[in-house]
Phi, psi and omega in degrees: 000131179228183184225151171189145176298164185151182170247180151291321175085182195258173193291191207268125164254134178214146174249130200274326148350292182311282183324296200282350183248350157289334175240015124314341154296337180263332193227028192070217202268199174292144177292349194273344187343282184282005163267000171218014161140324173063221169263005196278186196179121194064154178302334182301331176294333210276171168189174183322166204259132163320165093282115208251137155224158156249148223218122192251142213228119161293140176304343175289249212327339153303294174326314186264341177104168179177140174257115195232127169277139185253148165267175174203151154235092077045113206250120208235175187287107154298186177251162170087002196281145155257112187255153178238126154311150167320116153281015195279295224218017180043055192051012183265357182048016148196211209192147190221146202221122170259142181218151190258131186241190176278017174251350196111210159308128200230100178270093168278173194196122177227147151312142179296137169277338193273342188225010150095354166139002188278331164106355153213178196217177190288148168208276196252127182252100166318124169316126182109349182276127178321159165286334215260033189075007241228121148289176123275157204216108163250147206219135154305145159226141155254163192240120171250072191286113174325151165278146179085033182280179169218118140016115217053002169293163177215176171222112176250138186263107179301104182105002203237017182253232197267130168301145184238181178318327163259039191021049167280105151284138177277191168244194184258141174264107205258114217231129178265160178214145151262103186307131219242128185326178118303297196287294211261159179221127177285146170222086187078226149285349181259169191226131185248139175202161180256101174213129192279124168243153171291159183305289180324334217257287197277349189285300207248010157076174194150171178237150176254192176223106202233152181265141187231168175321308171258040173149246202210154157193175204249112170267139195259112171276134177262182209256129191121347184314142186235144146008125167080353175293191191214134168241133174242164211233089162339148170039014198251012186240209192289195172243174174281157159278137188057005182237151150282012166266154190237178176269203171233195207216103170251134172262095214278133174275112166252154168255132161260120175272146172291136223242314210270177150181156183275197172289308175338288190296278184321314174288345162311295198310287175351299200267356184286292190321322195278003195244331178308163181255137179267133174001074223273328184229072187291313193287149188175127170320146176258118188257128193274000000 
């Protein structure tokens, strides 16, 4: 652990681009995929509709990686459902349309609007059954969440969103959050805390006790420390993703002065004062 001066500096900036093409290499495409077309093509391709939730992560249980269970809920293939072709589109599941221009006839091809491309529709439906033949469902999932996610980042659990009729599932989409501290403000892979010292402390150095993501450890003030310095605690911060390297742990040291005092105590301080070397340059630009 060492110390050195410095600020915090300004928050956290993502580019959600960014975010999403870093963990579609660990977890698969964009989550927006199958909401805006992805890569499917044709009926052989559809399936069931994704589901996106979101999962707020104590900043500890980030640091360490964590297995977490979710509930969900889900529309899955009734049992006893019976299907019919489209009378719309005869089971071909899309529709052609002739329209007459100044070039001649224009033969277009759409998804059946009545069965929605699937090429069937319900036919005999057990009580308690959806019109589209569809339960709910509630299903438990565990989650084996990396250490060093971030807010917005995501994870997709495959086969585990909604069923479509011919009982093809989309998947579940899992979108992080971070649930916000007592202590700590995330900066990246670093982690930021505030912590308040005695006057006598910061005068003649000493060790603290400081919380850390994963517990406690003891940090060394050196003698002399002024008010706003920032000490950093190595490896004491996130881990990378896919790596073995960590951030660090920066500590802004404030003094505290003391408000109440007996006399006793004033007059120490009185005879302390007359002994100090004075200030030579008190004044000093303020940087914005």
């Amino acid at each position: 652990m060492g110390g050195g001066a410095g600020g915090f500096g300004g928050g956290v900036h993502m580019n959600m681009d960014d975010i999403f093409s870093q963990f579609g290499d660990i977890f698969g495409g964009s989550p927006f995929e199958s909401f805006f077309g992805g890569n499917s093509s044709g009926r052989s391709q559809r399936k069931g509709t994704d589901i996106q939730i979101k999962l707020p992560l104590a900043l500890e249980d980030i640091s360490a990686g964590i297995e977490k269970k979710v509930k969900i809920k889900r529309s899955v293939l009734a049992a006893n459902v019976t299907f019919k072709d489209c009378h719309t589109c005869k089971g071909a599941g899309q529709v052609s349309q002739v329209t007459q221009t100044i070039l001649g006839h224009m033969r277009s091809t759409s998804v059946c609007p009545a069965c929605q491309g699937t090429g069937k529709m319900v036919g005999n439906r057990p009580s308690g059954v959806g019109p589209d033949g569809m339960i709910r469902k509630n299903e438990t999932i565990k989650l084996k969440i990396p250490a060093g996610v971030e807010a917005g980042n995501y994870m997709t659990v495959s086969g585990q969103g909604n069923e479509d009729i011919n009982g093809h599932s989309g998947d579940l989409i899992v979108v992080f959050d971070e649930k916000s501290h007592e202590y700590f403000i995330r900066d990246g892979v670093n982690v930021l805390l505030e912590a308040t010292i005695q006057y006598p402390v910061a005068v003649l150095g000493g060790k603290i006790d400081i919380p850390t993501l994963d517990g406690h450890a003891q940090l060394k003030i050196p003698s002399g420390i002024q008010s706003g310095q920032v000490l950093r605690m190595r490896r004491k911060g996130f881990p990378r993703l896919r790596s073995q390297s960590r951030g660090d742990q920066l500590v802004r040291i404030m003094v505290h002065t003391p408000v109440s005092l007996s006399r006793k105590d004033k007059k120490i301080i009185e005879e302390l004062k007359d002994k100090l070397p004075s200030i030579k340059n008190p004044f000093s630009k303020i940087e914005l």
